[in-house]
C-alpha positions as CSV (number, residue, x, y, z in Angstrom):
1,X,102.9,99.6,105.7
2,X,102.7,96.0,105.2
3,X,100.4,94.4,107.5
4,X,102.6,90.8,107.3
5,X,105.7,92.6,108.6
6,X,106.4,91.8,112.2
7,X,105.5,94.0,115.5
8,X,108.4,95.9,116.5
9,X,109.8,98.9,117.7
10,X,110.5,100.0,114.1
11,X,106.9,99.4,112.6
12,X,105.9,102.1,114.6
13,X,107.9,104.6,112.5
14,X,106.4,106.4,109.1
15,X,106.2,104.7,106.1
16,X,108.3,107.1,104.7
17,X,111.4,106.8,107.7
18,X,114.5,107.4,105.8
19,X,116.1,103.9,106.4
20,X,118.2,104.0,103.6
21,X,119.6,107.6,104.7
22,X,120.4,106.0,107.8
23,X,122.4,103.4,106.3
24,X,124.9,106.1,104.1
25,X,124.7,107.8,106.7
26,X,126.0,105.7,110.0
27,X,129.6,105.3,108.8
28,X,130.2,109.0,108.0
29,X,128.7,109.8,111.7
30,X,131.3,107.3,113.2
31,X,134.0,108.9,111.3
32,X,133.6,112.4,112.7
33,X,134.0,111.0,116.3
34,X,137.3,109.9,115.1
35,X,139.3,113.2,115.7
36,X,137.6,113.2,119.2
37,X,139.5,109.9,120.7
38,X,142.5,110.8,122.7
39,X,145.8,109.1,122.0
40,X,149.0,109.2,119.8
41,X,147.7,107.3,117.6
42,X,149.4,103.8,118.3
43,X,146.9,102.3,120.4
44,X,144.1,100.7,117.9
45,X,141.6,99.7,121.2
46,X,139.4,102.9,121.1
47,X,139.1,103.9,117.3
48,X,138.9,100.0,116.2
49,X,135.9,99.6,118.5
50,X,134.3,102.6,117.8
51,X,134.4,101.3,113.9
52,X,133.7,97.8,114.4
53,X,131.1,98.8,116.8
54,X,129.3,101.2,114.1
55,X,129.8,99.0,111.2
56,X,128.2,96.3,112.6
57,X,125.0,98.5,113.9
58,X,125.2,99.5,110.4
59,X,125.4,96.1,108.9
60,X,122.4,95.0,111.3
61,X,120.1,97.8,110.3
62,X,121.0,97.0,106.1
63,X,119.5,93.2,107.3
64,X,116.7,94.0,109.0
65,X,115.7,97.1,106.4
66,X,116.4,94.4,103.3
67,X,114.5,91.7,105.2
68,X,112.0,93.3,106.5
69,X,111.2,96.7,104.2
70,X,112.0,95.6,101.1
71,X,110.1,92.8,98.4
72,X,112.8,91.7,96.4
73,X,110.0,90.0,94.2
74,X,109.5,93.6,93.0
75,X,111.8,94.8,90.3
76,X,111.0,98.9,90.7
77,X,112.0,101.0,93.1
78,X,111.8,100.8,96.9
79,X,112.2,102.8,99.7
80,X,112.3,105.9,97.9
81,X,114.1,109.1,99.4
82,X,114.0,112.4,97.5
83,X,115.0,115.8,98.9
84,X,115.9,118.8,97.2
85,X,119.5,119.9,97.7
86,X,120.6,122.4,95.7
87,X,117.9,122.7,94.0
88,X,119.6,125.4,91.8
89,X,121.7,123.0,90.2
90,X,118.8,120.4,90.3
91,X,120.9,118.2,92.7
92,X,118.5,116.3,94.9
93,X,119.2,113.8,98.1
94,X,117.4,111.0,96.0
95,X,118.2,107.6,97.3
96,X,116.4,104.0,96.2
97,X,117.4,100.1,96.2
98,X,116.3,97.8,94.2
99,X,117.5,94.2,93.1
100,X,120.4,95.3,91.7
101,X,121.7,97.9,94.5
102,X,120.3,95.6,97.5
103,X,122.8,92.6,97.3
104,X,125.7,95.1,97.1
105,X,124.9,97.0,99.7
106,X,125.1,93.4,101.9
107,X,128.3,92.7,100.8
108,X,129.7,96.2,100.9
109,X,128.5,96.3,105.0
110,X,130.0,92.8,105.0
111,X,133.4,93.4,103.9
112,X,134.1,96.8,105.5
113,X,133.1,95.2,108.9
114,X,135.3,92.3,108.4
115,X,138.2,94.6,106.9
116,X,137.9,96.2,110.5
117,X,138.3,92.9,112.0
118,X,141.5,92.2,110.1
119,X,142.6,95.4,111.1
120,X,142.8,94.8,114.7
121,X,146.3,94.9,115.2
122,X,147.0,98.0,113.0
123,X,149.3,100.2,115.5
124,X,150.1,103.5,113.6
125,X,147.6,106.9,112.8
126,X,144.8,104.3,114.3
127,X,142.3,107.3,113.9
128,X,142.7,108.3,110.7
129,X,142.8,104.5,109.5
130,X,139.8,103.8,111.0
131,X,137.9,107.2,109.8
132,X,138.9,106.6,106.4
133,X,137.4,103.1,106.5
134,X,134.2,104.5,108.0
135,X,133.8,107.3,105.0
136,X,134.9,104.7,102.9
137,X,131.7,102.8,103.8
138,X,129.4,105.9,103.4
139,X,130.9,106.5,100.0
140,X,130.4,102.7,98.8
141,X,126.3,102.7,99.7
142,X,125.8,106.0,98.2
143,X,127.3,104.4,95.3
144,X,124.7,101.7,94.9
145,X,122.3,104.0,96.7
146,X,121.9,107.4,94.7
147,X,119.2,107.8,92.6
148,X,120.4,111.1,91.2
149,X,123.5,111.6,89.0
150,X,125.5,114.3,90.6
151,X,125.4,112.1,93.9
152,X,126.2,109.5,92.3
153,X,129.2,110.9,91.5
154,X,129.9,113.0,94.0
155,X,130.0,109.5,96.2
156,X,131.9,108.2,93.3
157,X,135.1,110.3,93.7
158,X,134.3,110.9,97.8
159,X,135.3,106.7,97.6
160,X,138.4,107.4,95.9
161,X,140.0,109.7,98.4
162,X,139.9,107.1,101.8
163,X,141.2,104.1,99.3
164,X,144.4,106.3,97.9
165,X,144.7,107.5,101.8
166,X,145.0,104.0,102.7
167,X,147.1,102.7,100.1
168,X,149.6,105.6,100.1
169,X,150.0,105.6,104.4
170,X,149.5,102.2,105.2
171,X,150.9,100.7,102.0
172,X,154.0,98.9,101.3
173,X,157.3,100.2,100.3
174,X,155.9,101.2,96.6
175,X,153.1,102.6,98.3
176,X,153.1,106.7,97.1
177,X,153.2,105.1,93.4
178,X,151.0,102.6,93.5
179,X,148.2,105.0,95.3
180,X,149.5,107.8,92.5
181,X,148.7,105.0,89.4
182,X,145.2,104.1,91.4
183,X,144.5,108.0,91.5
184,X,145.4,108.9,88.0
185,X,143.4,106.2,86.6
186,X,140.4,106.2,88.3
187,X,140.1,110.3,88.4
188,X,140.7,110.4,84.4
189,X,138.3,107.8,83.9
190,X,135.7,109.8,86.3
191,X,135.4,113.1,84.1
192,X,134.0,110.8,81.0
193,X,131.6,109.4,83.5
194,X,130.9,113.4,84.4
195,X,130.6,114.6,80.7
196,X,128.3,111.1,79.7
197,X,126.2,111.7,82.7
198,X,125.7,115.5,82.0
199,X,125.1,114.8,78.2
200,X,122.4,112.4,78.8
201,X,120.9,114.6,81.5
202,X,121.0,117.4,79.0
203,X,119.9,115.4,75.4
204,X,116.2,115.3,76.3
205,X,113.3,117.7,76.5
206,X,113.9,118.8,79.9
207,X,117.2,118.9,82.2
208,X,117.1,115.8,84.7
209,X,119.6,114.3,86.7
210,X,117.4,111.7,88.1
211,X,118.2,108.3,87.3
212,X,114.8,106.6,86.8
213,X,113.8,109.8,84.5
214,X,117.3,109.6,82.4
215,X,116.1,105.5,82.1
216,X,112.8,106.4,80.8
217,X,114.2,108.3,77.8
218,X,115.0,107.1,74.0
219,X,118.6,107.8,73.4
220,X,119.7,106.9,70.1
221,X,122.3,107.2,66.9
222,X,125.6,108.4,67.9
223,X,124.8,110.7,70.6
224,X,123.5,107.3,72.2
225,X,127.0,105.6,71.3
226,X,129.3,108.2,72.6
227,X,127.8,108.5,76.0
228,X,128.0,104.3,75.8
229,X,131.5,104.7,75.2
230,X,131.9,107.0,77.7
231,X,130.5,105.2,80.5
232,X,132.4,102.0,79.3
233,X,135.9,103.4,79.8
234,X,135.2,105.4,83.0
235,X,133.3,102.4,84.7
236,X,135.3,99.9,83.1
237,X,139.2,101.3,84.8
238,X,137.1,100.3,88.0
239,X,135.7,97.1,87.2
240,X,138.8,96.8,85.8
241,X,138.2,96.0,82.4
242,X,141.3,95.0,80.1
243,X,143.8,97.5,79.1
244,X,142.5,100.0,81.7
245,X,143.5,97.2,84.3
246,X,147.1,97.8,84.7
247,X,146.5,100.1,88.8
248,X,144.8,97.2,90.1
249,X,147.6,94.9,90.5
250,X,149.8,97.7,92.1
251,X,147.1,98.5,94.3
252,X,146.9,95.5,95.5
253,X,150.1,94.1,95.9
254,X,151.3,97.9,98.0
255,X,147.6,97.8,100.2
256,X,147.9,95.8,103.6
257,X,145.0,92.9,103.3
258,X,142.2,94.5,104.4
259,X,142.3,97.5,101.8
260,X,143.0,94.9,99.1
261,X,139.8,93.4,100.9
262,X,137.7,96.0,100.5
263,X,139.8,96.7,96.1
264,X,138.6,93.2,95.5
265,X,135.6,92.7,97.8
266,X,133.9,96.2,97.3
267,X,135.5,98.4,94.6
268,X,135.7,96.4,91.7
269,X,131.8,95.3,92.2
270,X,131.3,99.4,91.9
271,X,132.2,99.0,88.3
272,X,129.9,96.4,87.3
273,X,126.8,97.5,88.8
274,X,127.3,101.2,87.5
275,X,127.8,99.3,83.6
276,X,124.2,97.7,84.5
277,X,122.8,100.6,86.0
278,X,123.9,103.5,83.1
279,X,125.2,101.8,80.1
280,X,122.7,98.8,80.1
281,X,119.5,100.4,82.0
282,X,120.1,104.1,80.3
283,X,121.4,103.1,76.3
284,X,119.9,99.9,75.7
285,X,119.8,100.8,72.3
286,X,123.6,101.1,72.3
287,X,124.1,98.3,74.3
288,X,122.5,95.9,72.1
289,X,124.7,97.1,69.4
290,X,128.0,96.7,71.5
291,X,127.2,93.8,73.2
292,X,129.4,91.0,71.0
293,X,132.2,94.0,71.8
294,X,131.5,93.4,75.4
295,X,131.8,89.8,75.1
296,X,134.9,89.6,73.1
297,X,136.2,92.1,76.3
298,X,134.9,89.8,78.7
299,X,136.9,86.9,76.8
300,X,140.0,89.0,76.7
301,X,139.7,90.1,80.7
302,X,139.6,86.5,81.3
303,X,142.2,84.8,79.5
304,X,144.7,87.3,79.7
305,X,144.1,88.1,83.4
306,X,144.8,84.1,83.9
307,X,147.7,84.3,81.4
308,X,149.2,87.0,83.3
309,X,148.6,85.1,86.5
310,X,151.3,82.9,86.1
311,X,154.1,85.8,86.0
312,X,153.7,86.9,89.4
313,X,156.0,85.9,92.2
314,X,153.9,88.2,94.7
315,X,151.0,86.4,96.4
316,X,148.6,89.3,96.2
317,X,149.7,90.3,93.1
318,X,148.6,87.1,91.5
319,X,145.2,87.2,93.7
320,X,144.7,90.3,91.6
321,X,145.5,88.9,88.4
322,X,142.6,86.6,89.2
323,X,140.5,89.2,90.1
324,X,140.8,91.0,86.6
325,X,140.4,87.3,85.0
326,X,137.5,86.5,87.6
327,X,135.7,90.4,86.8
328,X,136.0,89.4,83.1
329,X,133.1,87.0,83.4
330,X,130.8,90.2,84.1
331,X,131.4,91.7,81.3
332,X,130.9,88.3,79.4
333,X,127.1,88.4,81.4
334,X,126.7,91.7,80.4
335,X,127.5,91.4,77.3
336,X,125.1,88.2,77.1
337,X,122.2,90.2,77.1
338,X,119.3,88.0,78.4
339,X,118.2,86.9,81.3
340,X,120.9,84.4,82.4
341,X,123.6,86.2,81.3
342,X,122.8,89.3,83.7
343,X,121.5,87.0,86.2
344,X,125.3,85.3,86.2
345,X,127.0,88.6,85.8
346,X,125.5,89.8,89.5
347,X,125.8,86.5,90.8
348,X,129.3,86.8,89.9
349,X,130.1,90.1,91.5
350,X,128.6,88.7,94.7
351,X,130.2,85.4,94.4
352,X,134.0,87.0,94.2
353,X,133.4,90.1,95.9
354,X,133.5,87.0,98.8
355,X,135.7,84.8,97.4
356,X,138.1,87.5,97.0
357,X,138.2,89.1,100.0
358,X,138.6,85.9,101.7
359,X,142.4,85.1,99.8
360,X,143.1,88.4,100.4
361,X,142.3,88.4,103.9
362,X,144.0,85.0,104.6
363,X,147.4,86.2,102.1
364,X,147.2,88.5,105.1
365,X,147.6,86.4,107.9
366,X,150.3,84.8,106.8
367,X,152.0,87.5,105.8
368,X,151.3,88.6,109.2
369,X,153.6,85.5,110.2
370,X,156.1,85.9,107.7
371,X,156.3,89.1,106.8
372,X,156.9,88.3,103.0
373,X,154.3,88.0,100.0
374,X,157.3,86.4,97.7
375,X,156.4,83.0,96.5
376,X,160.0,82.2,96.2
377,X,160.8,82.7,99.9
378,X,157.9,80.2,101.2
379,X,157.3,77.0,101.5
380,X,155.9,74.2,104.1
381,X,153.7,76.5,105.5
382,X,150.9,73.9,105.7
383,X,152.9,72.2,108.5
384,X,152.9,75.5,110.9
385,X,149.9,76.6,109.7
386,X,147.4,73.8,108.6
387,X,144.3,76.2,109.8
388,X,145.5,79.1,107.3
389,X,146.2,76.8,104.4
390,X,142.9,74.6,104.9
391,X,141.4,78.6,104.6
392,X,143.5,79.5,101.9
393,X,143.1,76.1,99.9
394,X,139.0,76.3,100.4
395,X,139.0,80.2,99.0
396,X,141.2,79.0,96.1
397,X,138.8,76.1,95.7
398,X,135.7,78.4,95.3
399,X,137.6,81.0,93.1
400,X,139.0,78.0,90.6
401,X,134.8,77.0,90.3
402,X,134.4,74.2,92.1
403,X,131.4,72.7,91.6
404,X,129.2,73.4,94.9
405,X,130.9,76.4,95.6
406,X,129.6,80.1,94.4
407,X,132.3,80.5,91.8
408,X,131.1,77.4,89.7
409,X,127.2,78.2,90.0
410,X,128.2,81.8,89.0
411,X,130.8,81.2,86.2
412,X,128.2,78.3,84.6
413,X,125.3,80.5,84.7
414,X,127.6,83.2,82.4
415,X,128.0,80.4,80.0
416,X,124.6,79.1,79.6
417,X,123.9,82.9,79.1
418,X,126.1,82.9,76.3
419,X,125.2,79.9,75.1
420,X,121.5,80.0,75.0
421,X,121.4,83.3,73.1
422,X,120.3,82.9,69.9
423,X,120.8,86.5,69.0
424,X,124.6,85.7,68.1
425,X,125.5,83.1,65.9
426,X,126.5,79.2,66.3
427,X,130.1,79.8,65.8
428,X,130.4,83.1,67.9
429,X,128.5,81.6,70.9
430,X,130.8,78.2,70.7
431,X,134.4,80.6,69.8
432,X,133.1,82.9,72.9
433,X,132.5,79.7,75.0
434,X,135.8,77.7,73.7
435,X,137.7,81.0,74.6
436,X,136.5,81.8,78.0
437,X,136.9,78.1,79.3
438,X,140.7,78.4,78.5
439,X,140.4,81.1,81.9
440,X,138.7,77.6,83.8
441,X,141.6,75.6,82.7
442,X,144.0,78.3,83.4
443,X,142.8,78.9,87.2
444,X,143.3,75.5,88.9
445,X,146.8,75.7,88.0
446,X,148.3,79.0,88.9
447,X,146.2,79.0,91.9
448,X,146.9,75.3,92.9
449,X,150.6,75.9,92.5
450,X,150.5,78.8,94.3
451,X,149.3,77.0,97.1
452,X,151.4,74.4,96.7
453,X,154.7,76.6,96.4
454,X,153.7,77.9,99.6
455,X,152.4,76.0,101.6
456,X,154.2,72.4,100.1
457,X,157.7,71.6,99.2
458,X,160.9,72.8,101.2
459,X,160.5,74.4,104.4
460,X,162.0,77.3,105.1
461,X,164.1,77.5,108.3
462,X,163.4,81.3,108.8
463,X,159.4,80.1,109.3
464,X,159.8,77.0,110.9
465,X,157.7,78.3,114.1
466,X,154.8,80.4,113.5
467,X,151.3,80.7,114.9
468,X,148.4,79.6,113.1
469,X,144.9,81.5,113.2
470,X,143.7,83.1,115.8
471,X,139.8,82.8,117.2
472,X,139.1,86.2,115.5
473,X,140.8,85.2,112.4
474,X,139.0,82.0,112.7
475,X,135.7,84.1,112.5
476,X,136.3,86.5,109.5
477,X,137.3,83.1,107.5
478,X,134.3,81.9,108.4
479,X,131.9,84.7,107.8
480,X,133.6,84.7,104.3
481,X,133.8,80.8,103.6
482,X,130.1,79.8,104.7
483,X,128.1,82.4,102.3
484,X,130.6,81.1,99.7
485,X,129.5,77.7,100.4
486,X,125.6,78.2,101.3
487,X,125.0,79.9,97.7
488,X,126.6,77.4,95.9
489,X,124.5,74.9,97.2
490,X,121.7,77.1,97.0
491,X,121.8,79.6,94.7
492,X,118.5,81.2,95.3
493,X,119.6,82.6,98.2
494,X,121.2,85.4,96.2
495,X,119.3,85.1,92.9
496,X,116.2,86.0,94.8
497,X,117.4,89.3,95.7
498,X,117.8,90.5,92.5
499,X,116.2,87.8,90.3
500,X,112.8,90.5,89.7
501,X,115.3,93.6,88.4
502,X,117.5,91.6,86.3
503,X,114.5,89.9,84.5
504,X,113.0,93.1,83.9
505,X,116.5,94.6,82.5
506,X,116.7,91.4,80.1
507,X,112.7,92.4,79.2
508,X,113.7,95.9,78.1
509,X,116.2,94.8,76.7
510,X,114.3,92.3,74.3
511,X,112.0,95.0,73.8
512,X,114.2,97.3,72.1
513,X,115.7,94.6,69.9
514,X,112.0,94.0,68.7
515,X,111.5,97.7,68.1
516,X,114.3,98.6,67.2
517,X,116.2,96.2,65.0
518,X,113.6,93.1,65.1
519,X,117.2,91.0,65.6
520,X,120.8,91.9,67.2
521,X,123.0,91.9,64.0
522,X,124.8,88.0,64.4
523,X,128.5,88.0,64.1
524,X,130.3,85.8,62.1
């Protein structure tokens, strides 16, 4: 045990305490004492407490484990866990963080806590509601968590069940279709993770589900390809990567705010850390190959996610437009290949997984007021509501890049990926550039007229007199605003805790262009 660490109950324990165990684990406890609350159902006091109450233990102990037991300066890794399961099947309880998993794990105890914050005034199956959003957080740090395959997926499609629960009981009035689309998608697109994940385990010497083995291995040729593919498509529908995109604004615009929270804040985020974790840590070999594919994605997500912006009349349904426009700069990191590039692609899932739960939560205290998400039926909101709006306009602010918010350190540090690569040519890194900057240009305006449509011009008479945020509203905008602003001024607070792993992936990465083909093939 590290001698610097600080005297306290917890140093007592082993070396070997299963912290990270404890964190999966926490939520999934609090859920079981759902059933055991008496009530109808309609009264949110007990079950809301109960949830709050157990996400924010578990959000406490994911600080203090990540501050205290963990050296992000390391990029293997750390706090190891392995337990045979079923060992027949070779299934083991293998859980590990490192730089990439760490900062997600944050966010995904952040935004669950604050999506049970929103939902304080929820008033109908309160128990289920609340359970679902406790397995829901069990499911999300296994994600990011599991160190062995079939876990990993097994948490994989154990997230999906809560998220079409939610959508398709506490949705809106397209709810059982929208949570039908989300289902259909995302379960398709699971079985080619399955068969991709199974392949590699099977194509070396010896069967291994463990992920650190399966990174260790040469995969190569086509075999190496297909599984690529694979893993592209059934983590791309998630991330969600253009044409597999089309659930996401459904979802979002049927979900009450905080499920589209935890879609936009959580979910999507899933997606881009399993691309780094299998497609770019696994088949690097493949990845180098596809990368100018992954770019010209990237370029696509982002342009046509802004272009399709600008057709929705639905508040949240335009949010999500951005998100898909917003993920498409992860891809373009991904895709970038060294050090910047993957350094700007998580920087960029951390950045909007705040960013975007903050619009969605404050679309949903407005909508709270007005009880519409039409564009066309609001206006002069900022008048009765200058609190929400100064919210709102701040998260639009960070999401269209402004410069010393997170959106504009993230989005630049994509670019200068690109840009410094000399593994592609002039011309592809300056048409890649030219293109993805029409999404900046794009942003300001469907977001600023958004927020001017609804909160500007003609008042409407029917919302003339509503209340403006409440002191625990007041709080969740905070929580989400004040990260948003501290990383863009200073950057390093995030970059440090993944900085060591992504240099390292960039470093493998280099390596097997240098053995392998000497030089990525240039384009153009």
């Amino acid at each position: 045990m590290d001698a610097n660490l600080p005297l306290t109950a917890a140093s007592s324990l082993p070396a070997d305490f299963p912290w990270l165990t404890l964190i999966a684990l926490i939520p999934a406890a609090g859920a079981l004492l759902m059933p055991l609350v008496p009530g109808d159902g309609t009264d949110p006091r007990a079950p809301r407490t109960i949830a709050f109450g157990v996400l924010l233990v578990d959000l406490l102990l994911i600080l203090w484990v990540f501050s205290q037991r963990f050296d992000s300066s390391l990029s293997s890794l750390q706090l190891v866990e392995r337990v045979p399961w079923l060992p027949a099947l070779g299934l083991e309880w293998s859980l590990a963080a490192d730089g990439l998993s760490a900062p997600l794990v944050v966010l995904s105890g952040l935004v669950t806590l604050l999506a049970v914050a929103a939902s304080w005034n929820l008033n109908r199956k309160c128990q289920l509601y609340f359970g679902l959003l406790l397995l829901q957080a069990s499911a999300q740090s296994l994600v990011f968590l599991s160190q062995d395959f079939l876990l990993f997926f097994l948490a994989w499609e154990l997230e999906l069940v809560p998220v079409y629960l939610l959508i398709a009981i506490w949705g809106g009035a397209q709810r059982q279709y929208a949570a039908t689309k989300f289902i259909l998608y995302t379960a398709t697109a699971s079985l080619l993770i399955l068969i991709s994940g199974l392949a590699l385990a099977l194509g070396g010497d010896s069967f291994t589900l463990n992920l650190q083995e399966l990174s260790e291995r040469s995969y190569g040729g086509s075999f190496a390809l297909l599984c690529y593919l694979g893993f592209l498509i059934g983590f791309g529908v998630k991330l969600p990567m253009f044409p597999l995109h089309t659930w996401l604004p459904d979802a979002h615009g049927e979900a009450n705010a905080p499920v589209s929270m935890l879609l936009a804040g959580v979910l999507l985020k899933m997606g881009g850390y399993a691309l780094l974790r299998f497609n770019v840590q696994m088949l690097p070999d493949a990845h180098l190959r596809l990368a100018p594919a992954l770019i010209v994605l990237g370029i696509v997500n982002i342009v046509y996610g802004a272009l399709n912006a600008f057709g929705q009349d639905n508040v949240k349904r335009r949010i999500a437009c951005s998100s898909v426009s917003h993920m498409g700069f992860v891809l373009l990191g991904i895709g970038a290949i060294d050090t910047l590039g993957l350094s700007g692609a998580m920087l960029q899932m951390i950045s909007h997984g705040l960013i975007a739960a903050s619009m969605f939560f404050v679309t949903g205290v407005f909508y709270e007021r007005t009880k519409t998400l039409s564009i066309p039926n609001m206006g002069g909101l900022a008048k009765v509501l200058p609190i929400t709006f100064a919210f709102f306009l701040a998260s639009s602010l960070a999401s269209l890049a402004l410069p010393g918010m997170s959106g504009f350190i993230s989005e630049i540090t994509v670019f200068l990926g690109v840009t410094s690569n000399d593994s592609f040519t002039i011309g592809f890194r300056v048409i890649a550039v030219l293109l993805a900057a029409v999404g900046l240009v794009l942003t300001p305006v469907y977001l600023l007229s958004m927020s001017r449509r609804v909160f500007f011009g003609p008042r409407i008479p029917a919302l003339a007199v509503v209340g403006d945020m409440k002191p625990r509203e007041l709080v969740i905008g905070l929580v989400l605003l004040v990260p948003t602003l501290a990383i863009g001024f200073w950057p390093r607070l995030a970059i440090d805790l993944y900085g060591a792993s992504t240099n390292a992936l960039a470093e493998k990465l280099s390596a097997h262009a240098q053995l392998a083909l000497g030089r990525l093939p240039v384009l153009g």
